[in-house]
N, C-alpha and C positions, 0 to 999 in steps of 0.2 A: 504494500500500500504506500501511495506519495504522499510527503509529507503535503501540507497545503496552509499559505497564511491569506487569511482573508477570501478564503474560494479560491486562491490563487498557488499551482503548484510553486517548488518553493526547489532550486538548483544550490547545491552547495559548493561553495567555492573556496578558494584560497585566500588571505587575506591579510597584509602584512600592517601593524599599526607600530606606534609608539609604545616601546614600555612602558613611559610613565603616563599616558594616555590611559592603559588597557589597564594599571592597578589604581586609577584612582577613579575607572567605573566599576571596576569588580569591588573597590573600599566603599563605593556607596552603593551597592549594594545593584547595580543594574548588570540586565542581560542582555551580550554586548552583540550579541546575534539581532536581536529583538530592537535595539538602538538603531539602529543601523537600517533596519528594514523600515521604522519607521521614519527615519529620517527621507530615506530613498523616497517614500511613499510622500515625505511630504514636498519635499524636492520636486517629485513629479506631478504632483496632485497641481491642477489650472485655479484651485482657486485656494491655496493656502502662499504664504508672504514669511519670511525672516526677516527679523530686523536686528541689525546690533545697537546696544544696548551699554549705557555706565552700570558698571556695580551696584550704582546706589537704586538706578533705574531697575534693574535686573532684581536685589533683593526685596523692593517695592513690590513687583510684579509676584514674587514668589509668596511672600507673605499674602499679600493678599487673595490670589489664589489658595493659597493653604490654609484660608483660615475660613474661607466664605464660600466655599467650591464652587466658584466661581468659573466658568468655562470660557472659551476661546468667544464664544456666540455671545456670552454676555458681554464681554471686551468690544468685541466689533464695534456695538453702536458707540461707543468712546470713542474707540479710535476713528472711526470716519467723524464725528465732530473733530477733532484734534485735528484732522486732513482738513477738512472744512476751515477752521482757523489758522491754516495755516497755509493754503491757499490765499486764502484774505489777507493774510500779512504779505505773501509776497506780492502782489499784487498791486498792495499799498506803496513797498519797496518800488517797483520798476516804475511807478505812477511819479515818487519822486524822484526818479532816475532822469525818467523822460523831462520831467519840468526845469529839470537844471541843466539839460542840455540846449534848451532852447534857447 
């Protein structure tokens, strides 16, 4: 029988990482087979986004998540207002861009 993740059979391959990469997910405790598939998936997926992130940004996001289970879907409507304001700021930018070149 194949193995299968997600309905989808599942090829095993070779795969060379960092040492200290590969002991400080096996120290928190993740399965680095299962990382990795989900990354791909998200990688691939047309409607998921990465973004980088500060420290401070990143343990904001984590606490909060961890404490309200808070999902991705809940996030969304934030972030497109954030997008929305931030649009609008640049906007404002190139508006006084354009008036000081005149």
């Amino acid at each position: 029988m194949e193995k299968t993740s997600k309905g989808h059979p599942l090829r095993r391959i070779s795969l060379m990482v960092r040492e200290d990469h590969y002991r400080t997910l096996v120290d928190r405790g993740l399965n680095v087979s299962g990382l990795i598939r989900d990354l791909m998936d998200d990688y691939l997926s047309e409607h998921k986004i990465t973004i980088s992130v500060g420290e401070e940004t990143r343990g904001l996001y984590d606490q909060i998540v961890a404490n309200t289970g808070s999902t991705d879907e809940d996030v969304e409507v934030y972030f497109r207002e954030a997008l929305k304001h931030l649009l609008r700021d640049k906007i404002k930018s190139m508006q006084k861009l354009e008036e000081n070149i005149r």
